[in-house]
Residue frames relative to the residue before (quaternion, step in Angstrom):
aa qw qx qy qz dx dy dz
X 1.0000 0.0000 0.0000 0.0000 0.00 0.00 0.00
X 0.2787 -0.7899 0.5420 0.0688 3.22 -1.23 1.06
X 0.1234 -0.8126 0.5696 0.0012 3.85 -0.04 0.90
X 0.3962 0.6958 -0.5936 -0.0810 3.86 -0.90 0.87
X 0.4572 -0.6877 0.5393 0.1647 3.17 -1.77 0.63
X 0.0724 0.8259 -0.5536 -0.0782 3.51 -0.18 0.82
X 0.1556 -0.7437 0.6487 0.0429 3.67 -0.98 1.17
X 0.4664 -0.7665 0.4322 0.0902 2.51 -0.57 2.05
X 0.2289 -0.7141 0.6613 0.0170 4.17 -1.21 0.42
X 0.7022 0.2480 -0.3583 0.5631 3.61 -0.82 1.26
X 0.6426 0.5475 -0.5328 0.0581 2.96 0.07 0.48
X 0.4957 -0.7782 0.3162 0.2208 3.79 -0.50 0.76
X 0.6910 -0.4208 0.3469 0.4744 3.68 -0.87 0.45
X 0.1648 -0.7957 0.5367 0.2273 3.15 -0.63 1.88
X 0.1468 0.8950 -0.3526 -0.2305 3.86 -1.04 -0.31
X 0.8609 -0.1466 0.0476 0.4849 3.92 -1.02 -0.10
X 0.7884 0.1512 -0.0811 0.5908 3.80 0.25 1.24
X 0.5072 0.6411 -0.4490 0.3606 3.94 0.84 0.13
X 0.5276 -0.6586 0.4961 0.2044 2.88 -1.18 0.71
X 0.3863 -0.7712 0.4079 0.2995 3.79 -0.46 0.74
X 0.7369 0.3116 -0.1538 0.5798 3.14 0.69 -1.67
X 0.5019 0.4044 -0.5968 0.4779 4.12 0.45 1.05
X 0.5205 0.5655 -0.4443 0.4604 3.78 1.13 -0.11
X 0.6351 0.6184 -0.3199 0.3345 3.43 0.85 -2.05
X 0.6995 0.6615 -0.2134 0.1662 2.55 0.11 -2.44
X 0.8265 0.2669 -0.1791 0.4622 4.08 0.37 -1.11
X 0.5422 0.6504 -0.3669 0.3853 3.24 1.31 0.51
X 0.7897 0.1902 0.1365 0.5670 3.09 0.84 -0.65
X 0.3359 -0.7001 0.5709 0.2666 3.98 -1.37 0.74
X 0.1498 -0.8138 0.4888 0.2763 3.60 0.08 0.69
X 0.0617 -0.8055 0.5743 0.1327 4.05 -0.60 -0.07
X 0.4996 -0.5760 0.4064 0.5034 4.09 -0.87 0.92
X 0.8726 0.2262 -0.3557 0.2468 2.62 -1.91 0.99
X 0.4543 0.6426 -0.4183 0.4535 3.18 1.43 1.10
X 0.3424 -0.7398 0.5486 0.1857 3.64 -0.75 1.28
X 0.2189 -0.7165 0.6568 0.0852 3.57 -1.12 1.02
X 0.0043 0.7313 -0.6735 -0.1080 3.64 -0.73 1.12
X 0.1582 -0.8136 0.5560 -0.0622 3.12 -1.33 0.63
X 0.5087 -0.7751 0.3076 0.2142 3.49 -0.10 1.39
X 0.2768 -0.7973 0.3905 0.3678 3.80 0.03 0.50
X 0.5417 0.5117 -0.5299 0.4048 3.63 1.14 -0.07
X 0.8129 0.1825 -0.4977 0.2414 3.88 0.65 -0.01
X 0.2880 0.7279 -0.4336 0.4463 3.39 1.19 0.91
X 0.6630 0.3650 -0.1642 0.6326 3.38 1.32 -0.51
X 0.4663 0.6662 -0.3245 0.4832 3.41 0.92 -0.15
X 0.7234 0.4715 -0.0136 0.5042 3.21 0.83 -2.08
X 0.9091 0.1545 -0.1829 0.3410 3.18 0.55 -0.43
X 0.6741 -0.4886 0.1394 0.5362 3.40 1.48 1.55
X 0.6115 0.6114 -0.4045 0.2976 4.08 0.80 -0.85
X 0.6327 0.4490 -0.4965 0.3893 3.42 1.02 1.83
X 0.4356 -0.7565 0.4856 0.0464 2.75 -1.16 2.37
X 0.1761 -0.7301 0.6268 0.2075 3.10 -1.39 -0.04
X 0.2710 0.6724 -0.5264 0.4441 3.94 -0.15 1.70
X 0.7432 -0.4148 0.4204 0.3143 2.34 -1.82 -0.08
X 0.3859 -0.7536 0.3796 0.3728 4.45 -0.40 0.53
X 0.5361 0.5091 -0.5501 0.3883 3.23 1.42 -1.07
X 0.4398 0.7423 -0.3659 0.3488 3.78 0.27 -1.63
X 0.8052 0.3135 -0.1751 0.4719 3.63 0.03 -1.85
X 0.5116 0.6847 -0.3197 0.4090 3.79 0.98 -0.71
X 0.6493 0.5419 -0.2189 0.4866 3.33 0.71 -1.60
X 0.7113 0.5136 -0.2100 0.4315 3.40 0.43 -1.63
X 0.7316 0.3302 -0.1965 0.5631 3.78 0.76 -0.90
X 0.5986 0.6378 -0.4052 0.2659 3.80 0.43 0.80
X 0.2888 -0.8039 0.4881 0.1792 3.12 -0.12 0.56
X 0.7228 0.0228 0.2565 0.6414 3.93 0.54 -1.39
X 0.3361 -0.6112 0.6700 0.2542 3.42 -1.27 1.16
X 0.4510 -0.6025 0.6505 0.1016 3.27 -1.79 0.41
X 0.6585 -0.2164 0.4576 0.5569 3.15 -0.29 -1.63
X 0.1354 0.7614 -0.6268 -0.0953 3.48 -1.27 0.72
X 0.1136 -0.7826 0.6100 0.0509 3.81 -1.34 0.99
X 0.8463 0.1766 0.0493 0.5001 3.17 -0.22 1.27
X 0.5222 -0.3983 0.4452 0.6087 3.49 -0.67 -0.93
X 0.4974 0.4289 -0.5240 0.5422 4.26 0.40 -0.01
X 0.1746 0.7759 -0.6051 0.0372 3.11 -1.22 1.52
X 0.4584 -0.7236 0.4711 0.2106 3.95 -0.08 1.17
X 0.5891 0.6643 -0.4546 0.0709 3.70 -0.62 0.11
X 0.9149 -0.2502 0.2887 0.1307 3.34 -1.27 0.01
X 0.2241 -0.8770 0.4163 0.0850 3.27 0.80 1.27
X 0.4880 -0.5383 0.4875 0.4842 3.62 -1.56 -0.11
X 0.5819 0.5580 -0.3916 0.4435 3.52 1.00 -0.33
X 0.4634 -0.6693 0.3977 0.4233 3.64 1.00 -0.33
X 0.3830 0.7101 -0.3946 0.4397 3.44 1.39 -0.01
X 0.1888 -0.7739 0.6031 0.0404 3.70 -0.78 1.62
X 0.0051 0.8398 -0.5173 0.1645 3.35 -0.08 2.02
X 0.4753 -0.5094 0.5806 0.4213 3.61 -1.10 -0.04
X 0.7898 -0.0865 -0.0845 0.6013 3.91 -1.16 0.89
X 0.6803 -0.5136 0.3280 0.4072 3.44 0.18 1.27
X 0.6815 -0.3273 0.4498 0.4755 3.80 0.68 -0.61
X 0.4397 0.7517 -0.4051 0.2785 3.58 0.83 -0.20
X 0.2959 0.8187 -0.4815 0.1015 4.23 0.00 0.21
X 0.4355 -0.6151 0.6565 0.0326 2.78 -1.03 2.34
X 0.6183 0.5711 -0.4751 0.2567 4.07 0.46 0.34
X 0.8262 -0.0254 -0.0970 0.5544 3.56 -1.20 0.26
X 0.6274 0.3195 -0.6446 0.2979 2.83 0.04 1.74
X 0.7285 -0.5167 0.1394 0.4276 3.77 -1.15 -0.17
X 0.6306 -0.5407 0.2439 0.5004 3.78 -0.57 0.55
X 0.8134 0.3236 -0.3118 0.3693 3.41 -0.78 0.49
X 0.6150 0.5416 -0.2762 0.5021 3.58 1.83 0.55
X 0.3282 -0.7651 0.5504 0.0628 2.86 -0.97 0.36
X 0.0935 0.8635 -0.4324 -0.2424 3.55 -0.82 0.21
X 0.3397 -0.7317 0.4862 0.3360 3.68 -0.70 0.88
X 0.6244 -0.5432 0.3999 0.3938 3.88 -1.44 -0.01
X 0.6210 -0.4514 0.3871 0.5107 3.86 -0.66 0.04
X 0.6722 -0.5406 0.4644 0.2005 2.77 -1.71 0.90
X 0.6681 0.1136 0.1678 0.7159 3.87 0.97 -0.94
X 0.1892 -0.7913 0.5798 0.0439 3.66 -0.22 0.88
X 0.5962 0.4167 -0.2089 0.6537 3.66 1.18 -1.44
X 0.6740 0.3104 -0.3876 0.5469 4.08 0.21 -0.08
X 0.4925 0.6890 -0.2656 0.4606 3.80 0.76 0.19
X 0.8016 0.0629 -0.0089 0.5945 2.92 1.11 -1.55
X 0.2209 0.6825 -0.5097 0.4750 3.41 1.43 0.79
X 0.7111 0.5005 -0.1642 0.4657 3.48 0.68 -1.90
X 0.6397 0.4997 -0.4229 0.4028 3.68 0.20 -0.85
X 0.7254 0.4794 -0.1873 0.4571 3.14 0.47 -2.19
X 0.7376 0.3581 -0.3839 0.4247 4.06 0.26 -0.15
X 0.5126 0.5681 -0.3670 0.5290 3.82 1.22 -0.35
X 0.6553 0.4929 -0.3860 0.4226 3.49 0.75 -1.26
X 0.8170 0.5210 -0.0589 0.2400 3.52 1.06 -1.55
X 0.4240 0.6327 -0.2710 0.5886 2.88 2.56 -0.52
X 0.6616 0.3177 -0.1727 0.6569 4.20 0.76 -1.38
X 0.9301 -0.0076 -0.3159 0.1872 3.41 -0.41 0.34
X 0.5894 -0.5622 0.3959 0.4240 3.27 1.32 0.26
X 0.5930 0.6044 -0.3765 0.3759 4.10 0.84 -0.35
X 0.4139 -0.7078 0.5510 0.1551 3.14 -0.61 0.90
X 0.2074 0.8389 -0.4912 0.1094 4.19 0.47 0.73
X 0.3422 -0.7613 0.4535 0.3124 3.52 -0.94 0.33
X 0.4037 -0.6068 0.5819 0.3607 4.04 -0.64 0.35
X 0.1755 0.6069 -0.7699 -0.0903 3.17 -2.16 0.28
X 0.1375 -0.7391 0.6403 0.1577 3.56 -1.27 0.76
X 0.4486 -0.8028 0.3823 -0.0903 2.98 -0.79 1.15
X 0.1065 0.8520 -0.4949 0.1333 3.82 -0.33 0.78
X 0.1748 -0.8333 0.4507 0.2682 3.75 -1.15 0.11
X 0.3479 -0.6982 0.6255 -0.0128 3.26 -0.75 1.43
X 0.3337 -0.6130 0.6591 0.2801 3.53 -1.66 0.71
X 0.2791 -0.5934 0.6441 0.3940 3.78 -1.25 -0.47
X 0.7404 -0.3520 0.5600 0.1194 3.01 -2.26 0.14
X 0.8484 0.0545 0.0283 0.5257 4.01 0.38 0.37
X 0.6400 0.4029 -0.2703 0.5958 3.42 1.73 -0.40
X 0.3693 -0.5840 0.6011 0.4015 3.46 -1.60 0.45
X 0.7182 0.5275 -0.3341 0.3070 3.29 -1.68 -0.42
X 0.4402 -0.4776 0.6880 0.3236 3.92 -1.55 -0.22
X 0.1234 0.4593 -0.8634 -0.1681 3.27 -2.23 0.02
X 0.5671 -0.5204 0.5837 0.2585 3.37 -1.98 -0.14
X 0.1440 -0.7075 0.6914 0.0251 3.80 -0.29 1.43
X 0.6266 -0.4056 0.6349 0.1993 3.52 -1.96 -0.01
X 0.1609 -0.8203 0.5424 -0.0836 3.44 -0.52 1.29
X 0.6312 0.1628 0.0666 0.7554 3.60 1.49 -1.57
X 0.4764 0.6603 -0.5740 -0.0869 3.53 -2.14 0.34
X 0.4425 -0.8092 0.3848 0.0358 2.89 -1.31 0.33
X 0.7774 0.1317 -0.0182 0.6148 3.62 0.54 0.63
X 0.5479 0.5856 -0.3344 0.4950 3.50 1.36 0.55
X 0.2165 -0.6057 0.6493 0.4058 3.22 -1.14 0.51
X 0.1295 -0.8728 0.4409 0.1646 3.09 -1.26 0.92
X 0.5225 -0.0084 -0.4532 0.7221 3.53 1.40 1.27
X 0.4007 -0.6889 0.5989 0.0787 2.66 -2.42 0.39
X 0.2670 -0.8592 0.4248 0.1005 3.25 0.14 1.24
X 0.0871 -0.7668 0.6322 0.0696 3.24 -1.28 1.07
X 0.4851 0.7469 -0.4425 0.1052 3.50 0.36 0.45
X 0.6389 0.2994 -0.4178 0.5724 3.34 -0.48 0.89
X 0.4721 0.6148 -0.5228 0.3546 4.06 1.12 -0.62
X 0.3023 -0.7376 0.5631 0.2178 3.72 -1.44 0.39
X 0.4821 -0.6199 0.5325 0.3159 3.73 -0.76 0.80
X 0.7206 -0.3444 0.3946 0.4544 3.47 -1.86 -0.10
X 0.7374 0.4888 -0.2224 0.4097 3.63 0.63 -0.87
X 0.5538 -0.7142 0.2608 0.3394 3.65 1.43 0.01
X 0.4584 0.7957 -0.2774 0.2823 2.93 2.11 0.09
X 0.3340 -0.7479 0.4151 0.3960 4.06 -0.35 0.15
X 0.2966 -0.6833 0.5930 0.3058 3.61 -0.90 0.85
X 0.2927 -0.7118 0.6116 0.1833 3.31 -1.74 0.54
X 0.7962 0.0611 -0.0034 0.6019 3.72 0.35 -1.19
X 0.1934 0.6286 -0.7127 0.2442 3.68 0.28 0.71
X 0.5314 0.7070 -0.4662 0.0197 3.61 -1.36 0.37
X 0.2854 -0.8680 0.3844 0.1319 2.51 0.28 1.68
X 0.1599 -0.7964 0.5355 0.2313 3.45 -1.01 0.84
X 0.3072 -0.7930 0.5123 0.1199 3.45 -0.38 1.79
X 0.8020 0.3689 -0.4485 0.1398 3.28 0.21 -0.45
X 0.4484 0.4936 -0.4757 0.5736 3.73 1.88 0.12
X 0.5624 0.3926 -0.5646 0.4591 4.18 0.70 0.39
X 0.6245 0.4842 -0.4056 0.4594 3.77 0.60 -1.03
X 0.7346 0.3849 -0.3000 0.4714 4.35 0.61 -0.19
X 0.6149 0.3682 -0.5208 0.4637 3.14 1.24 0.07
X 0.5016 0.6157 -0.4107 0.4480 3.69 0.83 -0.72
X 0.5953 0.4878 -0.4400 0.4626 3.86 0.59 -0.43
X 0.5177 0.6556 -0.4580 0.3041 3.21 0.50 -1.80
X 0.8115 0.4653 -0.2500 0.2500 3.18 0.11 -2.02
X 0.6330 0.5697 -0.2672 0.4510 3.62 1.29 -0.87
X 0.6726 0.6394 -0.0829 0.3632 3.29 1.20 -1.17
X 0.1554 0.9239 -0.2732 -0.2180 3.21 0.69 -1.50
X 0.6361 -0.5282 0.2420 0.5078 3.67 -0.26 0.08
X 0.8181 -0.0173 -0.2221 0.5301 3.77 1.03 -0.38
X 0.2183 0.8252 -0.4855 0.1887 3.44 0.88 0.90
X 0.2794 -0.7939 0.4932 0.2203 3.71 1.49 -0.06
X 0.6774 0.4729 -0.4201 0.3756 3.46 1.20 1.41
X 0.4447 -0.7976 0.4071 -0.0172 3.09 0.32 2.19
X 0.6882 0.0834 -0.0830 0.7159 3.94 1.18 -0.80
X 0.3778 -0.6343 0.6685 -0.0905 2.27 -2.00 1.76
X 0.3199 0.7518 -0.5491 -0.1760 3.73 -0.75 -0.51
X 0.3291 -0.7222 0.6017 0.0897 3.05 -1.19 1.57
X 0.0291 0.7717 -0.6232 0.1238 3.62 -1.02 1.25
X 0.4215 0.6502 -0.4205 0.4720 3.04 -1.00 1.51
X 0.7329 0.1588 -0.0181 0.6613 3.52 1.44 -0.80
X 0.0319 0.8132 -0.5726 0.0993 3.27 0.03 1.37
X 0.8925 0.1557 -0.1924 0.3770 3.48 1.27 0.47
X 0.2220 0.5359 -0.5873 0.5645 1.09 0.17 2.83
X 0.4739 0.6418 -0.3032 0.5211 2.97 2.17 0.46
X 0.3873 -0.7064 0.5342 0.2562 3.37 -0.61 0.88
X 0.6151 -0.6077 0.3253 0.3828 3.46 -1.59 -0.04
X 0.6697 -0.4039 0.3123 0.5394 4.17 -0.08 0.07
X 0.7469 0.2140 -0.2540 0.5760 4.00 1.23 -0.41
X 0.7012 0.3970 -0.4074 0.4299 3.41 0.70 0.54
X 0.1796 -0.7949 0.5753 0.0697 3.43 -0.73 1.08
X 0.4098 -0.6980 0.4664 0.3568 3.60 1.29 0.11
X 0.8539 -0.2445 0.4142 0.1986 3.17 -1.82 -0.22
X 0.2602 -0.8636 0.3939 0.1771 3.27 0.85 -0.86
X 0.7437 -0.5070 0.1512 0.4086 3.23 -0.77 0.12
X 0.6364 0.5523 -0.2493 0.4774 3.55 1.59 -0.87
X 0.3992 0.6651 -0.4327 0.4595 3.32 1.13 0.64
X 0.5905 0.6388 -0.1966 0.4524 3.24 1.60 -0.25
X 0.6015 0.5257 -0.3014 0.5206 3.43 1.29 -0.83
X 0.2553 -0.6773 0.6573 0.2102 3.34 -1.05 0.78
X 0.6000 -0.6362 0.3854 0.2947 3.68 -1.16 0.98
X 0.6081 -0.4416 0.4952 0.4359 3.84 -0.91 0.68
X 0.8948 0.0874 -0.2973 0.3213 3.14 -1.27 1.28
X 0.5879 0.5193 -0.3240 0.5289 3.61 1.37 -0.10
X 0.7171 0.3609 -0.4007 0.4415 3.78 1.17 0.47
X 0.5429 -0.6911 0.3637 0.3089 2.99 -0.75 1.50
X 0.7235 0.3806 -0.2048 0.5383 4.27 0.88 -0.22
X 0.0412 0.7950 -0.5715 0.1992 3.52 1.23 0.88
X 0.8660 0.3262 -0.0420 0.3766 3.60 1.25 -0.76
X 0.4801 -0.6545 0.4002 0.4255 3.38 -0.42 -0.16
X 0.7202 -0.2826 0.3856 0.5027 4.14 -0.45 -0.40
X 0.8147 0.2065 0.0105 0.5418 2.95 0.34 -2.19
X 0.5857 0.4515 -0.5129 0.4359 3.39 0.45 -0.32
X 0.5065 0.7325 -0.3687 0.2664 3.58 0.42 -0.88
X 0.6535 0.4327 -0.0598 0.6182 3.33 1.14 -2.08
X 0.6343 0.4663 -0.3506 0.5073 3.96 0.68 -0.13
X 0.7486 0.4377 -0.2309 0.4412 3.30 0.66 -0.40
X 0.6782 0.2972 -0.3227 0.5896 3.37 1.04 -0.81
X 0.5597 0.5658 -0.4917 0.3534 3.70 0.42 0.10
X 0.5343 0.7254 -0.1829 0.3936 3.33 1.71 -1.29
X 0.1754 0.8477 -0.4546 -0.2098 2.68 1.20 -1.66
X 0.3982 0.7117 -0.5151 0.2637 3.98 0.29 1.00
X 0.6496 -0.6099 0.3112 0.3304 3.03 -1.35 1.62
X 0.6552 0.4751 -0.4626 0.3619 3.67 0.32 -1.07
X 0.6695 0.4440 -0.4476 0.3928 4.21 0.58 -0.05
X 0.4759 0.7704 -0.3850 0.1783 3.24 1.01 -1.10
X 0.6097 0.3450 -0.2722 0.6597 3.91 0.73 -0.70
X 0.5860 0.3040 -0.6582 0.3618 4.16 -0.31 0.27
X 0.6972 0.4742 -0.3625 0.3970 4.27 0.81 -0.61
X 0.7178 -0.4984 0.3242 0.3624 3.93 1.08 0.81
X 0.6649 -0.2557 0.5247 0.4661 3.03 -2.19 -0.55
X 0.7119 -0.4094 0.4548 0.3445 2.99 -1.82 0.46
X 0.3663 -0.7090 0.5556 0.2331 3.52 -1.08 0.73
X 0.6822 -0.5451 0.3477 0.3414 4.07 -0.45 0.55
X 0.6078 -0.6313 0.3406 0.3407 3.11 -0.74 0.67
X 0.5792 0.5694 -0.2276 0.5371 3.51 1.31 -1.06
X 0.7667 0.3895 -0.3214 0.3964 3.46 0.40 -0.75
X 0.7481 0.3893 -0.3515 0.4065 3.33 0.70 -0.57
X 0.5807 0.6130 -0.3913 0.3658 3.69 1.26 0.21
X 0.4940 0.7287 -0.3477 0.3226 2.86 1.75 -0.38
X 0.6301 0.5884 -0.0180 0.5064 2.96 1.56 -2.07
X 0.5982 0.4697 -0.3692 0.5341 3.97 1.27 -0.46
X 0.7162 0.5013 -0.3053 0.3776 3.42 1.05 -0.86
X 0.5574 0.4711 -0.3298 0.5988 3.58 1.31 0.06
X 0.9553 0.1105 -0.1490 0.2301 3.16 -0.01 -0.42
X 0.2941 0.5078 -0.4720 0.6579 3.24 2.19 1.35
X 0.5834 -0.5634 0.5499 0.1994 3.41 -0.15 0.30
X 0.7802 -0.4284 0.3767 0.2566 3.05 -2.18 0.33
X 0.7478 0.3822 -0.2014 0.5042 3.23 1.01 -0.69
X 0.4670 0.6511 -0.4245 0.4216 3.59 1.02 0.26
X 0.0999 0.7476 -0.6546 -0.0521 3.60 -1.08 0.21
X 0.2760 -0.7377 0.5962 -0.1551 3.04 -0.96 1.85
X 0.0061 -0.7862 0.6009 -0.1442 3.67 -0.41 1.42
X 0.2098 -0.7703 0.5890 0.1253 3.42 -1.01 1.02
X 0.1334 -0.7271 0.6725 0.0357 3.42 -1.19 0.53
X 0.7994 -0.4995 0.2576 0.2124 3.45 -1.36 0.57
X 0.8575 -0.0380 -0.0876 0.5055 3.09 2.06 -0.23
X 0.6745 0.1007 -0.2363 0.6922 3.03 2.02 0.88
X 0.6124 -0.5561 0.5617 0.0135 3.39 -1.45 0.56
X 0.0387 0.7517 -0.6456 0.1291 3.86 -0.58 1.36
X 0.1361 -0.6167 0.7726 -0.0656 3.53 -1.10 1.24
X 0.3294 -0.6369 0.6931 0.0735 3.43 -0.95 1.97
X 0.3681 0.7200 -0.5883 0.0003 3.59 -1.26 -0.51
X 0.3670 -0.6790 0.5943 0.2260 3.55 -1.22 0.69
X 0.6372 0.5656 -0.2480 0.4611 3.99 1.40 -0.35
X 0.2638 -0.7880 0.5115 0.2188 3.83 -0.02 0.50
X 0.5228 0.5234 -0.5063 0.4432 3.31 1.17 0.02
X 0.5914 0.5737 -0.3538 0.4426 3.52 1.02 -0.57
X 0.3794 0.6790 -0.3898 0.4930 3.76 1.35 -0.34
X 0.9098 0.3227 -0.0201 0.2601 2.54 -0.36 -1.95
X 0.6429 0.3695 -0.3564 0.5684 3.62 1.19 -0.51
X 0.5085 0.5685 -0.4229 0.4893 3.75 0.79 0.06
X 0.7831 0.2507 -0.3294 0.4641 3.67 0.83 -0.56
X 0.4877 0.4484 -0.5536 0.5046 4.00 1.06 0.17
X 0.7191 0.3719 -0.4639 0.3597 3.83 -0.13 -0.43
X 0.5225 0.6359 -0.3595 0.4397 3.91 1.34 -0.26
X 0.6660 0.3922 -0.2518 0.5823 3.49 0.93 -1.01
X 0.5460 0.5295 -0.4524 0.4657 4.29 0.95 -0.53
X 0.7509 0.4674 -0.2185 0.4123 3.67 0.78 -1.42
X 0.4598 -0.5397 0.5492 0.4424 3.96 1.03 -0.83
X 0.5006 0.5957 -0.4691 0.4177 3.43 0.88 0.74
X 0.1543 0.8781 -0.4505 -0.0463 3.35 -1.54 0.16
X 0.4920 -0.6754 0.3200 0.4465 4.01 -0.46 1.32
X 0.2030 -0.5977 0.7638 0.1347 3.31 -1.51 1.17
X 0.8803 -0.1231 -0.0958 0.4480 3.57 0.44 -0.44
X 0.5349 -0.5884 0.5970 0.1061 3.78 -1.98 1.00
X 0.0631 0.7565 -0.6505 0.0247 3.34 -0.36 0.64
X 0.4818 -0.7268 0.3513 0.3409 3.40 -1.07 -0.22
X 0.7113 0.0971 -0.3527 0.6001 3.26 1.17 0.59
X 0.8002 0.2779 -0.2519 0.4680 3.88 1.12 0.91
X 0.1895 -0.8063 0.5436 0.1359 3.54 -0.79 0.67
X 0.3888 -0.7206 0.5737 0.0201 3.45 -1.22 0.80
X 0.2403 -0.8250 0.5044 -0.0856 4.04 -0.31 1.86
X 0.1379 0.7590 -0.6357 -0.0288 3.55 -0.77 0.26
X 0.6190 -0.5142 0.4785 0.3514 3.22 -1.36 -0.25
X 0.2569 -0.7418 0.5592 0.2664 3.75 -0.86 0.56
X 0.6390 -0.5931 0.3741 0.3162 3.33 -0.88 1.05
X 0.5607 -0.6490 0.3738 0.3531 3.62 -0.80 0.46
């Protein structure tokens, strides 16, 4: 397999109402089954989504759900659903006193590009829009897919067999935040080269009527990621115990499992019995109460009844 990245040169201040693919277009020979990445600051550029304020101000406004905050570095929850440092907000390559926010519709972004490209030249090309995102356990940034269009954007292997004849279950790679980091590398941070095109993996191009899924196929739904929280926030919330968090801590957690966790942390003198659809924690100590009902509200559990030397758990509907 042959894989190139071409980072594209010439391209010119992008701004409020330009036309992308009249930028693309003289830069480069596109051919089908070539992936156009495209930076979302000039996608955001192009389509007017630069403010002029104050960022903290713009940050607030574009949040959706705190995350985790250290300091002034605060992780959270975009309107796009997209878990970003400063929501996405970047006071970069633009002029002082601006700001820029992320596209309205990233996957309608690169809907537009990829049909302009396909209306003027007949090429049949897939879209990525492109952004940089920190991970979770790793130092540093890469650039993940935010918006696309005509990409698969994971590749499932399940049920596929390895060399060894084994069956794969959750392999899936998600190519199109690999196909934006692979730009990144062509691109760079001040190379002034906003379009990539990665060639080499046409299949991963969709057909001319299929724009796939897009990029927001990527987001895993509120409560099905295991880091829905920060650390500390985490412990703040379940102490809190308030309804509007309850769905970042999942599906109920089994009955077993959370008896495990009662038995550690009710004490010696506690006695914790499971039944077939709720969960009693004996205890002569109200501290045993009381840490029995923060690890209920961690697990998707909650007291239906207070006795005075026992408390009664269930599960909270889904």
């Amino acid at each position: 397999m042959k894989l190139t990245v071409l980072g594209l040169d010439g391209v010119g201040e992008v701004r409020g109402g330009d036309d992308l693919a009249a930028h693309l277009l003289p830069l480069v020979g596109l051919s089908d089954g070539d992936v156009v990445c495209v930076t979302s600051k000039v996608v955001s550029k192009a389509e007017g989504h630069v403010l002029t304020g104050d960022r903290a101000d713009a940050i607030v406004r574009e949040t959706r759900r705190l995350v985790a905050r250290r300091g002034p570095l605060s992780i959270v929850v975009n309107r796009l659903g997209l878990t970003l440092a400063a929501a996405g907000v970047d006071a970069s390559n633009v002029e002082p006193g601006q700001v820029l926010l992320l596209p309205e519709d990233p996957d309608a972004s690169a809907r537009a590009l990829r049909s302009a490209v396909r209306e003027r030249t007949g090429v049949n090309v897939g879209v990525v829009v492109t952004d940089t995102a920190g991970r979770a356990w790793r130092e540093g940034q890469t650039d993940i897919a935010i918006g696309a269009a005509g990409v698969r954007v994971v590749d499932d292997h399940t049920g596929r067999l390895d060399p060894y004849g084994n069956t794969l279950a959750v392999t899936a790679p998600a190519v199109a935040d690999e196909l934006a980091a692979a730009a990144e590398l062509a691109a760079g941070k001040l190379g002034r080269r906003p379009f990539v095109v990665v060639r080499g993996r046409s299949d991963l191009v969709l057909p001319p009527d299929d724009d796939g899924p897009g990029a927001a196929a990527l987001l895993r739904p509120e409560g099905a990621d295991l880091f829905g929280l920060g650390s500390r926030e985490a412990v703040v919330a379940a102490l809190r115990g308030g309804s509007e968090e309850r769905r970042v801590f999942g599906s109920p957690a089994p009955a077993a499992e959370l008896a495990v966790v009662l038995d550690v942390l009710t004490g010696d003198g506690a006695v914790v019995t499971v039944g077939p659809d709720r969960i009693e924690v004996a205890s002569q100590d109200p501290k045993a109460f009381w840490a029995a009902e923060v690890a209920a509200y961690a697990h998707g559990w909650e007291v239906v009844e207070d006795g005075e030397a026992r408390i009664r758990l269930r599960a909270v509907a889904p």
